[in-house]
C-alpha positions as CSV (number, residue, x, y, z in Angstrom):
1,X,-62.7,-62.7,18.5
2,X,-64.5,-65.2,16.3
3,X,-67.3,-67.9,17.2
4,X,-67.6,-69.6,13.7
5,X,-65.6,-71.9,12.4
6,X,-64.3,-71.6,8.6
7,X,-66.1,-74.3,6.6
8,X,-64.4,-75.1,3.0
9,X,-65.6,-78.0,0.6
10,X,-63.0,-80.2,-0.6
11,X,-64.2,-80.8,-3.9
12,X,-62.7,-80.9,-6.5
13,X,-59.9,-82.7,-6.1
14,X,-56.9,-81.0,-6.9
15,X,-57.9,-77.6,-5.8
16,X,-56.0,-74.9,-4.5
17,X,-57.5,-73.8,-1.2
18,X,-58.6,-69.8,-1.3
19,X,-56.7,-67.5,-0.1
20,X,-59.3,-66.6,3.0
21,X,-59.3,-70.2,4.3
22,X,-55.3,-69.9,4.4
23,X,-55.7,-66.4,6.2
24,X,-58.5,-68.3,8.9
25,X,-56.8,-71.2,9.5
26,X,-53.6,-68.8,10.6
27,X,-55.9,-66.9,12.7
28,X,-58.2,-69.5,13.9
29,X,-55.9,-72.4,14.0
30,X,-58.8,-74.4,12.8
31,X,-60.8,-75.4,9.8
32,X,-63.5,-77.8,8.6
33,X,-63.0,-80.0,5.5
34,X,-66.6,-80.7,4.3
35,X,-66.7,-84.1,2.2
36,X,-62.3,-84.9,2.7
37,X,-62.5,-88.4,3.0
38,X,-64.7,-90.5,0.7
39,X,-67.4,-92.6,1.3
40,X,-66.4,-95.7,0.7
41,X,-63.5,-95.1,2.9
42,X,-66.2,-94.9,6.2
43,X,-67.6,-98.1,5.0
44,X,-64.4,-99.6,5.2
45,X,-64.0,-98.6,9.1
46,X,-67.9,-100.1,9.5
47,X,-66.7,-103.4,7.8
48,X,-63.6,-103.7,9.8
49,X,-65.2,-102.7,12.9
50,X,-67.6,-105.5,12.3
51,X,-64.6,-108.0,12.0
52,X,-62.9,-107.0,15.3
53,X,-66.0,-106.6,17.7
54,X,-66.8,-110.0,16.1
55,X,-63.5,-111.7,16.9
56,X,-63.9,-110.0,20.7
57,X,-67.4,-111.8,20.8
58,X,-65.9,-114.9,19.7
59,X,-63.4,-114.8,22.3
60,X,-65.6,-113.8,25.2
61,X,-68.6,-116.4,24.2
62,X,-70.9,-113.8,22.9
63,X,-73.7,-113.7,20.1
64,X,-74.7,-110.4,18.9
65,X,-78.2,-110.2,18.5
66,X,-78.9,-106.0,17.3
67,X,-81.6,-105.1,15.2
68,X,-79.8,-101.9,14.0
69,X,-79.8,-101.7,10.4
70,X,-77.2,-98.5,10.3
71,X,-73.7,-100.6,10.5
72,X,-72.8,-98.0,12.8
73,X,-75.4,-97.8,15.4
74,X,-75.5,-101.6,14.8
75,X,-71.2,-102.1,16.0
76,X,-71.6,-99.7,19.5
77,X,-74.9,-102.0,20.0
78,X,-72.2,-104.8,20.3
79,X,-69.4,-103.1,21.7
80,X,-72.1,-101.9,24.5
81,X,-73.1,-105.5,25.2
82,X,-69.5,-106.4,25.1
83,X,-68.3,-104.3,27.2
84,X,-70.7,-105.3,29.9
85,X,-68.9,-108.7,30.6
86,X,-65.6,-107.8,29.5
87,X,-64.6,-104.0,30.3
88,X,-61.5,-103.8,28.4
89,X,-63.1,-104.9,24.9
90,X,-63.5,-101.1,23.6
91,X,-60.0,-99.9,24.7
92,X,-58.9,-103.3,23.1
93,X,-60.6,-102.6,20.0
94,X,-59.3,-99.0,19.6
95,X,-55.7,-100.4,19.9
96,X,-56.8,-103.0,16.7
97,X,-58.5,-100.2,14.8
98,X,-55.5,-98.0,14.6
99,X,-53.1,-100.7,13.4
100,X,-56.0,-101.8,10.3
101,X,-55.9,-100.9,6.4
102,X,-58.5,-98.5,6.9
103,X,-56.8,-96.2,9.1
104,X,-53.3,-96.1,7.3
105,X,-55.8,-95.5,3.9
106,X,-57.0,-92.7,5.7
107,X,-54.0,-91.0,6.6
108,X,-52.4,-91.9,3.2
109,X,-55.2,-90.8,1.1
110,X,-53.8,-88.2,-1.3
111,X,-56.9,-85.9,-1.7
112,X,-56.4,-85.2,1.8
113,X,-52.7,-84.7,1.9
114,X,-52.9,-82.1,-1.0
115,X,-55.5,-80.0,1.4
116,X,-53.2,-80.5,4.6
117,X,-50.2,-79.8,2.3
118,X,-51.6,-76.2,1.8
119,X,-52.7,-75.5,5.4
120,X,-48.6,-76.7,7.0
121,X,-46.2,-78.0,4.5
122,X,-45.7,-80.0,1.6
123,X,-43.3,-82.2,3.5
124,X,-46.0,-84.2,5.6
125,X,-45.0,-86.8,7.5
126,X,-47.6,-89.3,9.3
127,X,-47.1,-89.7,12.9
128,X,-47.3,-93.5,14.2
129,X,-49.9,-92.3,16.5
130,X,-52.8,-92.8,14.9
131,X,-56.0,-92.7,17.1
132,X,-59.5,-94.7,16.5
133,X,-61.9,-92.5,19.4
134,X,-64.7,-94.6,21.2
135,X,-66.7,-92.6,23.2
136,X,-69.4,-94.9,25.1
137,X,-72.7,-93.4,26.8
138,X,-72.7,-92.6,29.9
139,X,-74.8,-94.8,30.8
140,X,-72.7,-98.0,29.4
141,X,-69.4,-99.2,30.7
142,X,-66.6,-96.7,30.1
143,X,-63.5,-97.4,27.7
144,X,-61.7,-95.4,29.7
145,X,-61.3,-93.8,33.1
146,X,-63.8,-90.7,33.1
147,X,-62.5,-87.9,31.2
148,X,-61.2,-85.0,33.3
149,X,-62.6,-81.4,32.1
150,X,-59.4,-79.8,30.3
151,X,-58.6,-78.7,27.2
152,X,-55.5,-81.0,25.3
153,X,-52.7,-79.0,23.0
154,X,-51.5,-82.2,20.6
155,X,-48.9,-81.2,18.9
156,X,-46.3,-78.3,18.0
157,X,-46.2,-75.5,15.8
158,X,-45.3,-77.3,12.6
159,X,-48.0,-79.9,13.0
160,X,-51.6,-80.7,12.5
161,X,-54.5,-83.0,13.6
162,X,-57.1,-84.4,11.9
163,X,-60.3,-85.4,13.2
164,X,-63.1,-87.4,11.3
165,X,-66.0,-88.8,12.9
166,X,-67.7,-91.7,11.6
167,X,-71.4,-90.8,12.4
168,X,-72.9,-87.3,12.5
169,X,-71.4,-85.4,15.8
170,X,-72.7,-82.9,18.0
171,X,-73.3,-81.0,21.1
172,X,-75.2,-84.5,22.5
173,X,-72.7,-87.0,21.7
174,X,-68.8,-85.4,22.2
175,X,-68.4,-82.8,19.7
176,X,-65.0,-81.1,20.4
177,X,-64.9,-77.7,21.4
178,X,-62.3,-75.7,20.4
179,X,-60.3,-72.3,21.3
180,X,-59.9,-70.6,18.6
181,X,-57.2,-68.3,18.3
182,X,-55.4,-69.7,21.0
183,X,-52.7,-71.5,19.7
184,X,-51.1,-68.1,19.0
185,X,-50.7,-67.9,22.6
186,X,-50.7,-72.1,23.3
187,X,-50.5,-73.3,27.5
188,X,-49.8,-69.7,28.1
189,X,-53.0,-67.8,27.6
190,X,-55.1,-66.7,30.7
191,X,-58.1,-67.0,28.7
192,X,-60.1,-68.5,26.1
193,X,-61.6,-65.8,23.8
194,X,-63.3,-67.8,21.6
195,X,-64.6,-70.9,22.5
196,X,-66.6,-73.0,20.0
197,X,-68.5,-76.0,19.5
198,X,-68.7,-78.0,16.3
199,X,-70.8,-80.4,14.4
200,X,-69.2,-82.6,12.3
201,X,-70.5,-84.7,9.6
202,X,-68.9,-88.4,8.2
203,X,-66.3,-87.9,5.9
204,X,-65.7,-84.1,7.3
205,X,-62.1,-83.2,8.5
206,X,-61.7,-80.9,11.0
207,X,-57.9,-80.0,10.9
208,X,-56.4,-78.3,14.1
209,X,-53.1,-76.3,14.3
210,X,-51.4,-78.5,16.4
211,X,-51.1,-75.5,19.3
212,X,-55.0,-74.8,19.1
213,X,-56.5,-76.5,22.5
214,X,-59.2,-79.1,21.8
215,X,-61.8,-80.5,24.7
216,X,-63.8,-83.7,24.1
217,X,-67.1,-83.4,26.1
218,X,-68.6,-86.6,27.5
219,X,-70.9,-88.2,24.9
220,X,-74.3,-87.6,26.2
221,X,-75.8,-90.1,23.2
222,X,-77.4,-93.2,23.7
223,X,-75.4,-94.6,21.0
224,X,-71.1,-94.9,20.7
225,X,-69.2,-92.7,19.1
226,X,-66.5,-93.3,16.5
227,X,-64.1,-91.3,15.1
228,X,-61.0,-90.8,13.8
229,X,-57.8,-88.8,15.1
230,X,-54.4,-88.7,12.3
231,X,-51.8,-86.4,13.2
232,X,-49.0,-84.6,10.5
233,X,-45.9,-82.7,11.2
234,X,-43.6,-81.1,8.6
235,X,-40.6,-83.8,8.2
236,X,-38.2,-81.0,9.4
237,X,-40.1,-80.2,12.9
238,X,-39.3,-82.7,15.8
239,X,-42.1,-84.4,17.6
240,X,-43.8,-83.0,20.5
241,X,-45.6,-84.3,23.1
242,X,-49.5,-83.5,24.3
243,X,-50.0,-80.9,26.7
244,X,-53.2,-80.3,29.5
245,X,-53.9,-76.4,29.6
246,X,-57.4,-76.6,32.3
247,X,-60.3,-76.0,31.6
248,X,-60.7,-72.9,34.4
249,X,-58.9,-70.4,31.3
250,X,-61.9,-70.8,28.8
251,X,-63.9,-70.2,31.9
C-alpha cells in the first residue's frame, strides 16, 4: 500500500529511466514526469488558445476586455465571459484544440516518446483521441454536463495516458486522483487501497497504466483549467474502450 507517487525528472534528454521508476510504475501503475514537455511547447497551446476563443468572440459579437496579464488566466477570463452568452463555446473549443499543431507536437515530441517508450513499448502508436480538458469553475457556465463521482479506466493493458496541465494543478482546481495499484486488479477490485491526490506542474507528465482508475474532481478554482490528455498503445494491442468502475470501491 503506497500514498506517494514516483516523481522522476526527465532531463537529460536521452536518458535511460532507473531501474526503481520501472519497478514503480509496474506496481503503481503511475508516474510523474517532472519537466517532459518543454516550455515553449505550453506557450504554443496559450497562443493557439488565444486564436480560437478569438474567432468564437468574433462569431458571437464579443470584445474581450481581461486585464490578466498571465495568457492563461487571461484565455478562461474569455472563455468564462463567452460561455455566458453562448454555452457551447468551451466544448467547441476543446473539439478545435485537439485537431491544432500544438497538440499533435505534443504527442509527437520525441523526448517524450523515448520516456513512454521505456514505461510500455518501443512500438508506440498515437491514438486519434487526443483530448484538450477545460474544466470551468463552478461557479461559471459548465462545458459539460456535471461530472458524475466515478473513477474512469482509459485504456487496456498495453496502453498509456498522458496527462499535462497547462497551469499549476491541485487539490482546488481538479487535480486527478488516482488508485494506485489498482490496475493490477482493473473494474474488478472491491476496493481502492491507495488512493492519491496529485499536484501537477506545466510541462509535467503524469503517465497512467492504462488499467490504473483516474477521477477528475470538480475544479473548485476561480479560474479554468487546461490540460492536456494523449493516449499510446503498443502497435500490436488492439484498442479498448473507457470503462466507469464507481466511486463507492475507493470508499
Amino acid at each position: 500500500m503506497r500514498y506517494s507517487l514516483h516523481t522522476v525528472d526527465a532531463k537529460p534528454e536521452g536518458r535511460r529511466l532507473p531501474a526503481e521508476t520501472l519497478a514503480r510504475f509496474r506496481d503503481d501503475g503511475a508516474i510523474l514526469i517532472r519537466g517532459a514537455l518543454a516550455p515553449a511547447l505550453t506557450a504554443r497551446f496559450a497562443r493557439e488558445l488565444d486564436l480560437l476563443i478569438g474567432e468564437l468572440e468574433r462569431r458571437h459579437g464579443q470584445v474581450a476586455r481581461p486585464r490578466e496579464r498571465d495568457p492563461l488566466r487571461r484565455a478562461g477570463a474569455r472563455l468564462i465571459a463567452l460561455a455566458g452568452a453562448a454555452p457551447d463555446a468551451p466544448a467547441l473549443l476543446a473539439d478545435a484544440m485537439a485537431q491544432m499543431p500544438a497538440m499533435h507536437a505534443a504527442a509527437a515530441d520525441m523526448h517524450l516518446l523515448g520516456l513512454l517508450g521505456q514505461l510500455l513499448a518501443p512500438t508506440l502508436q498515437v491514438d486519434r483521441q487526443m483530448v484538450m480538458e477545460i474544466a470551468l469553475p463552478d461557479e461559471a457556465v459548465p462545458a459539460t454536463p456535471p461530472r458524475p463521482d466515478h473513477f474512469l479506466i482509459h485504456g487496456g493493458p498495453a496502453s498509456l495516458t498522458v496527462l499535462a496541465p497547462l497551469q499549476h494543478t491541485d487539490w482546488t482546481n481538479g487535480a486527478p486522483r488516482l488508485a494506485l495499484g489498482a490496475h493490477r486488479a482493473g473494474a474488478e477490485a472491491e476496493r481502492f487501497a491507495s488512493v492519491i491526490e496529485t499536484v501537477i506542474e506545466p510541462g509535467d507528465a503524469l503517465v497512467c497504466h492504462g488499467l490504473l482508475p483516474r477521477l477528475v474532481p470538480a475544479n473548485r478554482s476561480a479560474d479554468v483549467r487546461f490540460a492536456i490528455a494523449l493516449r499510446y498503445r503498443d502497435v500490436a494491442a488492439a484498442p479498448a474502450r473507457p470503462r466507469i468502475v464507481p466511486a463507492s470501491r475507493a470508499a
